[in-house]
Backbone as CSV, one residue per row, in Angstrom:
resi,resn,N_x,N_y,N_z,CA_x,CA_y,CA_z,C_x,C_y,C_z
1,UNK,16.505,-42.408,1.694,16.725,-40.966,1.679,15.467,-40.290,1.154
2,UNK,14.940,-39.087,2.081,13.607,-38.365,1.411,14.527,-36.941,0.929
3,UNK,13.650,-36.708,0.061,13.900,-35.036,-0.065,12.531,-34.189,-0.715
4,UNK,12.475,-33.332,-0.430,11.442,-32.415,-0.382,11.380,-31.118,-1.129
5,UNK,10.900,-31.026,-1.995,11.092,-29.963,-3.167,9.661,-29.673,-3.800
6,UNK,9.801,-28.320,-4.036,8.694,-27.730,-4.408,8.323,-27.765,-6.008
7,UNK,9.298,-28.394,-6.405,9.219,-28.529,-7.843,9.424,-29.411,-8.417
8,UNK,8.722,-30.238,-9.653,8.430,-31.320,-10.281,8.135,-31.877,-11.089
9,UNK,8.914,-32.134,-11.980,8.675,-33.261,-13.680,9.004,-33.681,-13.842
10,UNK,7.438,-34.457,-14.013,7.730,-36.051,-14.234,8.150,-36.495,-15.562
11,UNK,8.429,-36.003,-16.538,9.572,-36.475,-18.141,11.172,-36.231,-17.644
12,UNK,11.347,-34.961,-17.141,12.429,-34.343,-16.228,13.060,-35.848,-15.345
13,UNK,11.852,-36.238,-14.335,12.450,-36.891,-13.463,13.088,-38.520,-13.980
14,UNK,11.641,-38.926,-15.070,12.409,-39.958,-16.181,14.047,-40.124,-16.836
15,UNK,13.883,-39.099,-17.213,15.031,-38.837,-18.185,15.932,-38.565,-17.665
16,UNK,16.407,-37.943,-16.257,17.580,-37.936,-15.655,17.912,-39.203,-15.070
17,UNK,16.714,-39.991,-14.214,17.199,-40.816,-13.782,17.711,-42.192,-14.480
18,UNK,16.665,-42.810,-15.641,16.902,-43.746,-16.419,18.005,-43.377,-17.710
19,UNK,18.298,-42.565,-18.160,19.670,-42.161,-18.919,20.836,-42.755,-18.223
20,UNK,20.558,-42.023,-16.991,21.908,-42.625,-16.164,21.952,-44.461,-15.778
21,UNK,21.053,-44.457,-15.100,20.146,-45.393,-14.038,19.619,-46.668,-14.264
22,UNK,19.335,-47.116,-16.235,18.468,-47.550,-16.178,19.023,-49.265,-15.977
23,UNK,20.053,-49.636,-16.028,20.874,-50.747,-15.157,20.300,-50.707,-14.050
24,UNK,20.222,-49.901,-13.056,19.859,-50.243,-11.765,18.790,-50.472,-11.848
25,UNK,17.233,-49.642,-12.254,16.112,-49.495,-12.092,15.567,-50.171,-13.180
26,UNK,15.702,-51.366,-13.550,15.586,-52.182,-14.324,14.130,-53.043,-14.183
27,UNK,13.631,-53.279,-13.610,11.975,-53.492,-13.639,10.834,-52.614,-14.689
28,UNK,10.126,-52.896,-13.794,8.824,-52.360,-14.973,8.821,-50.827,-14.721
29,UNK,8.719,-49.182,-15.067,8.206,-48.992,-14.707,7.169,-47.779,-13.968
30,UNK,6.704,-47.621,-13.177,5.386,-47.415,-12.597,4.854,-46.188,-12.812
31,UNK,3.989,-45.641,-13.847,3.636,-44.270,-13.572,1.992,-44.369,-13.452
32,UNK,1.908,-43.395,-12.234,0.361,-43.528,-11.445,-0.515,-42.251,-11.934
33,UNK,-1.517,-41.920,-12.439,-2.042,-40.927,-12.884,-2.913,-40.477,-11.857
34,UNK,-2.769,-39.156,-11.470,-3.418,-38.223,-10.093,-3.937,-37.016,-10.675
35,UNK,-5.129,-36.866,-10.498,-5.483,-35.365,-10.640,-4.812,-34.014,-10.097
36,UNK,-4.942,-33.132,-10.821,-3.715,-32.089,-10.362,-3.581,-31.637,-8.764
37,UNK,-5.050,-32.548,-7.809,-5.256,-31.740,-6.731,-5.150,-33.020,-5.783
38,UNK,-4.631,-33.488,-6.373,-4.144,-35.233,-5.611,-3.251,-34.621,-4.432
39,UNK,-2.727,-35.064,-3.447,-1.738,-34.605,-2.391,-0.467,-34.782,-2.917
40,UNK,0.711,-34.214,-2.804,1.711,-33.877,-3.732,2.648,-35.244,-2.817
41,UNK,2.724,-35.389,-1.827,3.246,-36.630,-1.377,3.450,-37.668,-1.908
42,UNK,2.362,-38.111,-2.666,1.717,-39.327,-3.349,2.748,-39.301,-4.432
43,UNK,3.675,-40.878,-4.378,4.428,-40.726,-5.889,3.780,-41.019,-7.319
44,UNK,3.904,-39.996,-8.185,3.646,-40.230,-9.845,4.384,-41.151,-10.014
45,UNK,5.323,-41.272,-9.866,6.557,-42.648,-10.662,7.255,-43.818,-9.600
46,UNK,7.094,-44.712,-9.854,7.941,-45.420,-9.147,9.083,-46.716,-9.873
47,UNK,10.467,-46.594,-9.540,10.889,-47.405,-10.285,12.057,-48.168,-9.573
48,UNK,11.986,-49.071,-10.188,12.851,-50.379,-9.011,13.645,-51.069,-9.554
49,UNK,14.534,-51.960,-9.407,15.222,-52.531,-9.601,14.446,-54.452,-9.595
50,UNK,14.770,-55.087,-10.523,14.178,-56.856,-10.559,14.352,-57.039,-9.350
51,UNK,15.500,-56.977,-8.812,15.442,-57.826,-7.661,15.426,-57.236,-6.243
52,UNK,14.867,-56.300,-6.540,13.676,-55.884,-4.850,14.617,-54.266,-4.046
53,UNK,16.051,-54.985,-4.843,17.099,-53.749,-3.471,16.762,-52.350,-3.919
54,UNK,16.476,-51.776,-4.798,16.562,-50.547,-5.467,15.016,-49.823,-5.623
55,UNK,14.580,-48.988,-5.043,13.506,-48.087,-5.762,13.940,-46.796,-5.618
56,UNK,13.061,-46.117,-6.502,13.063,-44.628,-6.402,11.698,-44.188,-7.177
57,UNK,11.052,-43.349,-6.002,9.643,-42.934,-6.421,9.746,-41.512,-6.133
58,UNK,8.936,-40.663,-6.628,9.096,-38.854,-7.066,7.622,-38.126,-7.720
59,UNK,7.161,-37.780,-6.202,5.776,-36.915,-6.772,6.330,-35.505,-6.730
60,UNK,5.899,-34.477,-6.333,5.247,-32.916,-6.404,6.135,-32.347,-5.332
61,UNK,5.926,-33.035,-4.249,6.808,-32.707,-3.302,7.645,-33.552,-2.583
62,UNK,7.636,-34.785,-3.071,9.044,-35.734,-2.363,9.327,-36.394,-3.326
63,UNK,10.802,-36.682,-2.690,11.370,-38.304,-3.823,12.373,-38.728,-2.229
64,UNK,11.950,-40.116,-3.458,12.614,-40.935,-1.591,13.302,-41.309,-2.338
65,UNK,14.226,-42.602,-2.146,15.335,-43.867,-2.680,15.610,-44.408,-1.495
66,UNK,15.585,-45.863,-2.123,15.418,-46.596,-1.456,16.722,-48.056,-1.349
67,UNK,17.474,-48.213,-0.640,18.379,-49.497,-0.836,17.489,-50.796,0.461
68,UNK,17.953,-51.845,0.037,17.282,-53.174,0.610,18.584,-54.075,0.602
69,UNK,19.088,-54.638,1.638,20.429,-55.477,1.001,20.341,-56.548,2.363
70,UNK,20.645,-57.950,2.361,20.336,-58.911,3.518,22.034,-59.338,3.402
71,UNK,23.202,-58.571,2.961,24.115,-59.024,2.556,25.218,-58.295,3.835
72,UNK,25.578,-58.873,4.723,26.508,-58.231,5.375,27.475,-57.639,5.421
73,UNK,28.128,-57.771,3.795,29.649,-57.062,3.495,28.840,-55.844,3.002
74,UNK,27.600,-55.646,2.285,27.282,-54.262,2.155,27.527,-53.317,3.009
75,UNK,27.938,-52.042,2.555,28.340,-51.026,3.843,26.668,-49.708,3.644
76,UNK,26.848,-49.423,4.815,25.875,-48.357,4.452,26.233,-47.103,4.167
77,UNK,27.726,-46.649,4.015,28.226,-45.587,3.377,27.683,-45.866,2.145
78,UNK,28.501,-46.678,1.639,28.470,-46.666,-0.170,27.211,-46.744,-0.713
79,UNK,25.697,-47.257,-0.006,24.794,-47.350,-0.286,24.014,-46.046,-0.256
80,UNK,24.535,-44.837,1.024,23.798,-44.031,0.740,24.495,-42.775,-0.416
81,UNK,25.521,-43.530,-0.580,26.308,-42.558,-1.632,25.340,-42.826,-3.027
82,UNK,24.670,-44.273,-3.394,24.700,-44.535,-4.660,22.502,-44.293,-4.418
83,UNK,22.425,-44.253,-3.306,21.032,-43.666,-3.214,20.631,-42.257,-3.337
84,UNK,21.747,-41.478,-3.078,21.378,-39.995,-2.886,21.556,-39.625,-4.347
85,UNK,22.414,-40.174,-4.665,23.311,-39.054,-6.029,22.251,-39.298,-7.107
86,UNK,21.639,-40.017,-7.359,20.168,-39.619,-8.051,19.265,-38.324,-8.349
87,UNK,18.906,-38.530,-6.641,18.236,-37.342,-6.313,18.965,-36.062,-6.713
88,UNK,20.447,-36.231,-6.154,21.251,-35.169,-6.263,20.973,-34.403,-8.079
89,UNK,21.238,-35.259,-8.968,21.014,-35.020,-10.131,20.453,-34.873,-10.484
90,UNK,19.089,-35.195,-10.278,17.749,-34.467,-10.503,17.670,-33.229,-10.111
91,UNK,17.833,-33.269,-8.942,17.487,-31.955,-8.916,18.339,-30.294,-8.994
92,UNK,19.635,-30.989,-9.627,20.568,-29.954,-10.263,20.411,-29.649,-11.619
93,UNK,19.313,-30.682,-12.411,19.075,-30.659,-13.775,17.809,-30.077,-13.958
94,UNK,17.455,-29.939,-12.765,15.417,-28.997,-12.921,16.352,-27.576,-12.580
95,UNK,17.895,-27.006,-11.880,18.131,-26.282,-11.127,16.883,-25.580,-10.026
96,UNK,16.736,-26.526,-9.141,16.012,-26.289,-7.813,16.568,-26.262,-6.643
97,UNK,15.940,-26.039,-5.596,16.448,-26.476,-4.348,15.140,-27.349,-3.772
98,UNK,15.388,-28.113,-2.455,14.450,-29.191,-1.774,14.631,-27.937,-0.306
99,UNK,13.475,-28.027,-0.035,12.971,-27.433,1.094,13.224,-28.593,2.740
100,UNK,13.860,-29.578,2.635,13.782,-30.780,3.754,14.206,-31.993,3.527
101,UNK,14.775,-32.203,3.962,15.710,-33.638,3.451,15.668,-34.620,4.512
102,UNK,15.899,-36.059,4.254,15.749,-36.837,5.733,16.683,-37.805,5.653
103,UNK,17.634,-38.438,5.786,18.312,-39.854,6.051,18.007,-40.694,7.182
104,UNK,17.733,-42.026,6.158,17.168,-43.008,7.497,17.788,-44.005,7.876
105,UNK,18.561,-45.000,8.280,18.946,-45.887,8.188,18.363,-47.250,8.999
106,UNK,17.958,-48.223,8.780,17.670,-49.314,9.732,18.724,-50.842,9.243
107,UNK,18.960,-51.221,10.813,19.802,-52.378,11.026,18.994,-53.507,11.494
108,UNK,18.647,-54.722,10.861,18.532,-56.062,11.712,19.483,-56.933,12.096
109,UNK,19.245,-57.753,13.215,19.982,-58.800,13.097,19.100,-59.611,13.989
110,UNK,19.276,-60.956,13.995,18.809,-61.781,14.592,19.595,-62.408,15.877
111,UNK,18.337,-62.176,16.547,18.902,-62.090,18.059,17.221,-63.192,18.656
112,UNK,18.015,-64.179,19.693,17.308,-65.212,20.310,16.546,-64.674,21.548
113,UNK,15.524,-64.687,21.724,15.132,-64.223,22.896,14.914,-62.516,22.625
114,UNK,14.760,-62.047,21.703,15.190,-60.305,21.528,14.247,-59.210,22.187
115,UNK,13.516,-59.806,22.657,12.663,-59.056,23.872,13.581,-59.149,25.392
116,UNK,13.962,-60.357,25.522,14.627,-59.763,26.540,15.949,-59.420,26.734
117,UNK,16.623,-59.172,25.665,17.962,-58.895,25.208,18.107,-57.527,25.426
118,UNK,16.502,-56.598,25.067,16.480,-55.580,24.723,15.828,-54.658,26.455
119,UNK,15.509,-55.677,27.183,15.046,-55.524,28.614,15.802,-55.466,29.534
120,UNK,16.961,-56.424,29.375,18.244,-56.417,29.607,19.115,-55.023,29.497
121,UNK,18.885,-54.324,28.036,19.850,-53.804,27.852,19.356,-51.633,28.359
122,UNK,18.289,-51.638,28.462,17.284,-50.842,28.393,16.239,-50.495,30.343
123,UNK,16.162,-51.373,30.709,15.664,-51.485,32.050,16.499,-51.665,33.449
124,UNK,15.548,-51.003,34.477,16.000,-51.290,35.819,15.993,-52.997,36.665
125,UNK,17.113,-53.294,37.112,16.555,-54.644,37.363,14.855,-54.849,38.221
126,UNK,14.676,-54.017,39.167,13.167,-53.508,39.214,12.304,-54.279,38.127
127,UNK,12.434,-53.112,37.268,10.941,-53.099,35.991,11.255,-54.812,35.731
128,UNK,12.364,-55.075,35.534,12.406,-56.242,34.173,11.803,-57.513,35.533
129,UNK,11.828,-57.528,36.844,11.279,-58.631,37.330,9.780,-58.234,37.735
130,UNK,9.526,-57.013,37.745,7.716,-56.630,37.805,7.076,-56.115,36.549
131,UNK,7.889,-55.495,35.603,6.903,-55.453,34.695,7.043,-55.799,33.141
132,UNK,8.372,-56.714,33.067,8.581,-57.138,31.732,8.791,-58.338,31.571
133,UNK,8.046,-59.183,32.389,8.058,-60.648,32.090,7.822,-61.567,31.259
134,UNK,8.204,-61.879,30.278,7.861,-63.090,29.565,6.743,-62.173,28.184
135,UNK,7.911,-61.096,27.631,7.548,-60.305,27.078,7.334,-60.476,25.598
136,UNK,6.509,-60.549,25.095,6.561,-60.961,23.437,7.127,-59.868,22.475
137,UNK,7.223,-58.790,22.608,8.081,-57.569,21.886,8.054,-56.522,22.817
138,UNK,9.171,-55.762,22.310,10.120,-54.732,23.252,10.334,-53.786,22.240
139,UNK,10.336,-52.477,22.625,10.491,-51.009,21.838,11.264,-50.154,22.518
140,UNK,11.746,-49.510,22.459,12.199,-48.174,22.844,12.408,-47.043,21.593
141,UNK,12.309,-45.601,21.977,12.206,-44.624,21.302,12.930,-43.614,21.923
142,UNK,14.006,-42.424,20.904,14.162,-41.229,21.626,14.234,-40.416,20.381
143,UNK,13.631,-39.234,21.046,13.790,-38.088,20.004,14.490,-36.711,20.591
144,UNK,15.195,-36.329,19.841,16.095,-34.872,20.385,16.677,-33.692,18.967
145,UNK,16.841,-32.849,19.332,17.001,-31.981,18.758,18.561,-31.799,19.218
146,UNK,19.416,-31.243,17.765,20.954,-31.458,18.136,21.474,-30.508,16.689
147,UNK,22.407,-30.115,17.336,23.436,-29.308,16.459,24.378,-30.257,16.356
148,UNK,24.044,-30.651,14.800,24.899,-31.499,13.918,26.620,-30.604,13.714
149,UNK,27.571,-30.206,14.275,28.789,-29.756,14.053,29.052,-29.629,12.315
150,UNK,29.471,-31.021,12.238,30.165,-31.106,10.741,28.749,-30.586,9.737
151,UNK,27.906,-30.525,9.513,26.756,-30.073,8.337,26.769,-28.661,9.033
152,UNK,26.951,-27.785,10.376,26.447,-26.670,10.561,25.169,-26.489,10.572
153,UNK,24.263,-27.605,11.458,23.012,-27.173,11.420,22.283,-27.865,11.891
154,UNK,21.298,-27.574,12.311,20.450,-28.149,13.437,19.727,-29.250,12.743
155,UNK,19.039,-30.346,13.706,18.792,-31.701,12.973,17.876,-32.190,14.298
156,UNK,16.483,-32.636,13.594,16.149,-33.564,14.717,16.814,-34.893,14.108
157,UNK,16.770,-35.724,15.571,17.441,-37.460,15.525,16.736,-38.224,16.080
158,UNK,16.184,-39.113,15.273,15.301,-40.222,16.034,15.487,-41.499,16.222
159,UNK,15.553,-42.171,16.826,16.612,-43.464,17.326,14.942,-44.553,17.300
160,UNK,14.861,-45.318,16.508,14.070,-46.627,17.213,14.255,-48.143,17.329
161,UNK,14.137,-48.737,18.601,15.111,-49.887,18.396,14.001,-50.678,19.154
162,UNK,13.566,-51.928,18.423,12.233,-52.617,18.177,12.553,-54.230,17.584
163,UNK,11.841,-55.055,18.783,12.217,-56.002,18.332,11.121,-56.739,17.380
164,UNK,11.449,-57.540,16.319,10.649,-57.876,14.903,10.312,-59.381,15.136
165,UNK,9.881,-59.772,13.989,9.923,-60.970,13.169,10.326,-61.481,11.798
166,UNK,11.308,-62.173,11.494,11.452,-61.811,9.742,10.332,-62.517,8.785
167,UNK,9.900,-61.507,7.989,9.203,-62.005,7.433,9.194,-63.432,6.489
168,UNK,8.058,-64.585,6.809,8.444,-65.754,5.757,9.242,-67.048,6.963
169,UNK,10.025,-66.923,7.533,10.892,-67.471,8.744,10.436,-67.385,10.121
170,UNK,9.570,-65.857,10.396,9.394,-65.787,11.710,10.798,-66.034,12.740
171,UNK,11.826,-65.960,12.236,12.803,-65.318,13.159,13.120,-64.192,13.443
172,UNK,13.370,-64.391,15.042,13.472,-63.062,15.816,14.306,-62.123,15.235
173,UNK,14.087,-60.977,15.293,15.294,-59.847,15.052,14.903,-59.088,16.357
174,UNK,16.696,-58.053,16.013,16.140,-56.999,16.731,16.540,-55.552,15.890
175,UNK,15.597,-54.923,15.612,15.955,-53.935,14.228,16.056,-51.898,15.394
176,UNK,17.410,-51.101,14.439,17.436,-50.452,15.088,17.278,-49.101,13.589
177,UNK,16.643,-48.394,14.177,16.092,-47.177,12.859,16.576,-45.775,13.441
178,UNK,17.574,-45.382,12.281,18.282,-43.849,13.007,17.449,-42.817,11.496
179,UNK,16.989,-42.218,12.059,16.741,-40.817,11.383,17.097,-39.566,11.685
180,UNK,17.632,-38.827,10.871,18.052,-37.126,10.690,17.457,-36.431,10.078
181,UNK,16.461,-35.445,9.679,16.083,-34.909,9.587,16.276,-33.412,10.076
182,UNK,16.002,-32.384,8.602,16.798,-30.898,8.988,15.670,-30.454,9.656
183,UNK,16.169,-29.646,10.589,15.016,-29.285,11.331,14.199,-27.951,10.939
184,UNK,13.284,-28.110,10.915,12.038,-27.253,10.331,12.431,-25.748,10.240
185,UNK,12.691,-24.952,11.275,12.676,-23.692,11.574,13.680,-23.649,10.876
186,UNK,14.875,-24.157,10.218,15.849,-23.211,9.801,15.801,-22.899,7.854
187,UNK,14.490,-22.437,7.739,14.553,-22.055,6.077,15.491,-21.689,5.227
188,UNK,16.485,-20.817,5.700,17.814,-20.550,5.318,18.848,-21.884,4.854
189,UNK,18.415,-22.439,5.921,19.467,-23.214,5.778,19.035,-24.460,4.888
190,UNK,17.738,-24.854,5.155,16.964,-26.027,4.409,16.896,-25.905,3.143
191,UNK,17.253,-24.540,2.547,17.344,-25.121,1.222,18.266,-25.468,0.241
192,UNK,18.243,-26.777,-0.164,19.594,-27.633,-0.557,19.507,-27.411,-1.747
193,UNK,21.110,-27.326,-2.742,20.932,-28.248,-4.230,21.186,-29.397,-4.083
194,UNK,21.526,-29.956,-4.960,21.956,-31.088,-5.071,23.116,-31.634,-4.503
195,UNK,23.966,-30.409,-4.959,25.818,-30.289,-3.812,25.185,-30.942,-2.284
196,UNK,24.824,-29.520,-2.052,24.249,-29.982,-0.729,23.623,-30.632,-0.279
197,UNK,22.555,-31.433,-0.578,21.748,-32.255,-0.568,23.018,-33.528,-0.150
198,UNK,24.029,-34.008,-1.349,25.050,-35.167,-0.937,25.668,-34.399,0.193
199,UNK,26.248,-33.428,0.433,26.982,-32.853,1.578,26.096,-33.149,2.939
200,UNK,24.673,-32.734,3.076,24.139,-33.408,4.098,23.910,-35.102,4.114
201,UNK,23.559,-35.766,3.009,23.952,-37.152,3.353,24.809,-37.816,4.052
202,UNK,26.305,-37.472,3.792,27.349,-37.599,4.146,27.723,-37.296,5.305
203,UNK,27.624,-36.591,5.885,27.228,-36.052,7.673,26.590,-36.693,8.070
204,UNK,25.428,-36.602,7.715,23.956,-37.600,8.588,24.253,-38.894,8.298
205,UNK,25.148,-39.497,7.244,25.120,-41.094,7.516,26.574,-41.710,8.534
206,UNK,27.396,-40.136,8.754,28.732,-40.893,9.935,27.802,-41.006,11.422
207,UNK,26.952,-39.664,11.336,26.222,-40.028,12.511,25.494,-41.141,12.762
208,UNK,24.506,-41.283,11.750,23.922,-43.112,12.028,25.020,-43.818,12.209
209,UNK,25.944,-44.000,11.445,26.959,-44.923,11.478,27.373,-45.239,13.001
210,UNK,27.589,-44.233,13.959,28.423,-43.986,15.114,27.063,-44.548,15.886
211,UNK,25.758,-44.436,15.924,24.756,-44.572,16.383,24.703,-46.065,16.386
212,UNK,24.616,-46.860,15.131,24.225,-47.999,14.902,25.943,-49.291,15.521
213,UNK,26.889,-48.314,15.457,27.908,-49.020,16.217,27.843,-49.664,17.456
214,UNK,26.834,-48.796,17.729,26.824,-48.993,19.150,25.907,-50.133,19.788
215,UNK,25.257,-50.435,18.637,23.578,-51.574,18.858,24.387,-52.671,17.870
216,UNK,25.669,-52.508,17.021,26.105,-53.316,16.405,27.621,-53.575,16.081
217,UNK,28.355,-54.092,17.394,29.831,-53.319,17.143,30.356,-54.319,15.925
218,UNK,30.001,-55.635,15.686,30.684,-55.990,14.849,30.377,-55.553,13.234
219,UNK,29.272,-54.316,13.195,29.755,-54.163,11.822,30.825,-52.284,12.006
220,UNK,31.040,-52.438,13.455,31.595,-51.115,13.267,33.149,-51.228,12.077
């Protein structure tokens, strides 16, 4: 989860999150020292969890969070519930709003052959006997602009579904990446608290959900 806010402190961002947090974000950790004219992107803090699933980093103008899980009973509801509400609290305790928010979700699984699984599933019988033969990786991409119903508000959606390697194993995957993102032009509407901020999570992750069903019915 990104979010985008014009406002930022870093003792502020400490102290809300590790008071609550500091069970989860239990590693070392990370504060990066930037001159005041550093790019505001760039995170001051970063803090993680020992065992790899958990970060959350927070410069000037973003804070992301981050979940990692290779565990199949994990759901990705509950994960983006326990990723957002961070942010959420932060930034109801600076009382701000975030100018842009993003939910991302990506799915692997391992799939034999996943170039042509994905040639198969994606191509004309045409292309796949003239121009996708004996293919070592396969991509596809779409991007669209959509009136999200349940949030009331416009959203680009970006779908990418790309076949991998796992790292360490070199087994095949085939990984699928849904993003939402509020869409730019609507200033009114882009600016979230924290309420809102989880209220758009929650929308944007039934939509991945319904998205990723479809590239994965058995975790529907």
């Amino acid at each position: 989860m990104a979010a985008r806010s014009t406002a930022f402190s870093q003792p502020r961002l400490l102290g809300t999150i590790l008071s609550k947090y500091a069970d989860r974000y239990n590693a070392d950790t990370i504060t990066l020292p930037f001159p005041p004219d550093a790019p505001g992107d760039v995170p001051r803090i970063i803090l993680q969890s020992q065992d790899a699933r958990w970060k959350l980093q927070g410069g000037p103008h973003r804070i992301d969070s981050f979940w990692l899980s290779q565990h199949e009973t994990d759901t990705n509801t509950a994960a983006v519930d326990e990723c957002v509400t961070p942010q959420a609290e932060y930034i109801s305790a600076i009382e701000t709003s975030i100018s842009r928010a993003a939910l991302v979700l990506t799915h692997a699984a391992w799939v034999d052959n996943a170039p042509h699984i994905l040639v198969e599933l994606f191509s004309a019988p045409e292309a796949r006997n003239r121009l996708f033969q004996d293919l070592s990786a396969f991509e596809i991409h779409s991007v669209k602009r959509q009136y999200m119903d349940s949030a009331n508000m416009f959203v680009n959606s970006l779908v990418h579904c790309r076949t991998a390697f796992f790292v360490g194993t070199n087994a095949p995957l085939v990984t699928v990446q849904h993003e939402i993102v509020i869409a730019d032009e609507q200033d009114e509407i882009s600016q979230l608290n924290g309420e809102k901020l989880l209220e758009f999570s929650h929308h944007a992750a039934r939509e991945i959900a319904s998205t990723l069903s479809l590239y994965f019915p058995e975790r529907a």
